[in-house]
N, C-alpha and C positions, 0 to 999 in steps of 0.2 A: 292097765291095772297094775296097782305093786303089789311087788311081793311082802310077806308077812316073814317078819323074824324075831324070833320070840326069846325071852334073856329071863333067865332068872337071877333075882339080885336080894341078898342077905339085908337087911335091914334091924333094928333094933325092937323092932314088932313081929321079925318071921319073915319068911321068905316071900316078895312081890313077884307077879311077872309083867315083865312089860311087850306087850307087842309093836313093833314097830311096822310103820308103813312110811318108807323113807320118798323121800323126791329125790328127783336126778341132780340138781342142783338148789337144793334146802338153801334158804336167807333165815329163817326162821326153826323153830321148832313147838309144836304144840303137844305138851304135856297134858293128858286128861285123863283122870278117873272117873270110876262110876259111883252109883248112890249108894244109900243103906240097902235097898230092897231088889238092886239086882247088878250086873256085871259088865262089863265089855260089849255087851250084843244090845245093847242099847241103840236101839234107833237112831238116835241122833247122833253118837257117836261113833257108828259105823259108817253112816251117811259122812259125817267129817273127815273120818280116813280115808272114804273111797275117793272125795273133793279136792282135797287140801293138797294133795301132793303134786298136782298138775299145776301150781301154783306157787311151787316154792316152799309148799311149810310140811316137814315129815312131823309126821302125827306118832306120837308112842303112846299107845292106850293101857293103862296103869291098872293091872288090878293088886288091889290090896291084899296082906299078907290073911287077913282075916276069910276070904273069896277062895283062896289058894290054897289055903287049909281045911277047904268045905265046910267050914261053920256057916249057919244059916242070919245069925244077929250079928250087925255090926258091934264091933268094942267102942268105946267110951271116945270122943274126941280128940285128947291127947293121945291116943293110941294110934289113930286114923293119922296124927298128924308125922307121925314118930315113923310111920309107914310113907310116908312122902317125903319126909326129909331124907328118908334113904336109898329114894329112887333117883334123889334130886339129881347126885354126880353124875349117874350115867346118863338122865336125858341132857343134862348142859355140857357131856364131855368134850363134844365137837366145838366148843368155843360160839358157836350159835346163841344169840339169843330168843331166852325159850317164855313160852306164854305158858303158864300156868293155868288149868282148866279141869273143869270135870261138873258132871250133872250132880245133881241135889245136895246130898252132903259133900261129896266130893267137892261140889263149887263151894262151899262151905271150908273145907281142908286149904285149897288154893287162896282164897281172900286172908287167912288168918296166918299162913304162911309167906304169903308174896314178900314181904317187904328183908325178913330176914333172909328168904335164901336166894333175893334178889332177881327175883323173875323178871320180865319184862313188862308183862300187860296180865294179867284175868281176864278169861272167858268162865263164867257162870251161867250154865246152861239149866235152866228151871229151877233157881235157886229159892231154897225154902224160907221164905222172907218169916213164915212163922206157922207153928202145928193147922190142921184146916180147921177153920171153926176158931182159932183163938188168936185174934188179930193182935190183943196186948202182948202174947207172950214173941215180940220181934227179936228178930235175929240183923235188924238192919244196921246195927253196930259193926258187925263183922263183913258186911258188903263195903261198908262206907268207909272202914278203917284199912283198904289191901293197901293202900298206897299208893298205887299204881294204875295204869290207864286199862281201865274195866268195861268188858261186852257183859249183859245181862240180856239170854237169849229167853224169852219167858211166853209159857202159854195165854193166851185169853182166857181160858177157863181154868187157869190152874189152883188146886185147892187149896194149895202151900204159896198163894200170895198171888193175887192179879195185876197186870202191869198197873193200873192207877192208884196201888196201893203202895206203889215204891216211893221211895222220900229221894227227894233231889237230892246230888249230889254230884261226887266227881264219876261219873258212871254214863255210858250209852247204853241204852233198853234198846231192844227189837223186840216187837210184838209178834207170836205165831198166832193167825187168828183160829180161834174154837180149838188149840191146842189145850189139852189139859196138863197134868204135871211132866209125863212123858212123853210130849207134843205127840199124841194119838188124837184125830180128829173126827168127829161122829162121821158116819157114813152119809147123812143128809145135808153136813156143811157144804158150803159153796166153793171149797177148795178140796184137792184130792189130797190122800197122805204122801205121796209124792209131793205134791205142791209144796205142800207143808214143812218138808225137809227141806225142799231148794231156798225156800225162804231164809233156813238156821244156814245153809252152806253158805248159801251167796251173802248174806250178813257176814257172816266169820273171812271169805274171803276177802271183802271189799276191806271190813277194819283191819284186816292182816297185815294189807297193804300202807296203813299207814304209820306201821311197827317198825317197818324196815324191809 
């Protein structure tokens, strides 16, 4: 089990914190925020810290200046994004190259940033392809523009976009099957919520692997 170390770091949006969960010997680093509607204790992305670092990749989970200052609404996209370019320095300090990641809008902040502050790959974990209910209004411009070699880890049930809704491109999908938007899986499905998470680890493992 790693230890947690936790940094706060000034930014041009307020003050972020970053929790790290390092590996003994990191090749990688995985940068991940959380969504609009909730934080760091995200299931899936606590499932990746606990995973990741037996494997090489120290995970720094990102909460935003907006989280940190206990407001309940996220601010406006530039804002969100202004708050990640200024966590950027300290998760690529160690000269490691870092994947750029985070669940909903966070995967959203990561695709729209990768290419300027030079990330290495995107991990878009439940990414909100578009509102539930309003298929025209897509967000697939901003997946398809990161630049960079991109995981899209997405529920089967998810109401912010189902994988056969995704439009080809330069991007790997994994399916969680009967995941909905926070890969939560009904108690009747044929996999357990366990299952469900090894499913997002071992995806993110195996493509890590092909990062470096």
């Amino acid at each position: 089990m790693t230890q947690e170390i936790t940094e706060i770091i000034g930014t041009d949006a307020g003050d972020a914190r970053v929790t790290w969960h390092r590996a003994r010997k990191p090749r990688l680093v995985l940068a991940a925020g959380h969504g609009a509607g909730g934080g760091i204790e995200a299931r899936d992305l606590r499932a990746l810290a606990a995973a990741l670092p037996a494997h090489g990749v120290s995970v720094a989970l990102v909460e935003q200046p907006w989280r940190v200052a206990g407001k309940k609404v996220a601010p406006a996209p530039k804002t969100l994004d202004a708050g990640w370019r200024g966590i950027w320095p300290a998760v690529s300090r160690a000269g490691l190259p870092v994947i750029s990641g985070g669940r909903s809008a966070g995967a959203r902040v990561a695709c729209r940033t990768a290419t300027e502050l030079g990330a290495a790959a995107v991990l878009a974990l439940g990414f909100p392809l578009h509102p539930p209910g309003k298929p025209e209004k897509s967000r697939a411009e901003e997946l398809l523009g990161a630049g960079v070699p991109t995981l899209v880890v997405q529920g089967g049930n998810d109401p912010f976009g189902k994988p056969a809704e995704f439009p080809e491109g330069a991007h790997e999908l994994v399916e969680v099957p009967y995941g909905d938007h926070g890969f939560a899986v009904p108690k009747r499905a044929p996999l357990t919520q366990e299952e469900a998470l090894t499913v997002i680890t071992d995806a993110v493992v195996e493509w890590s692997r092909s990062l470096g």
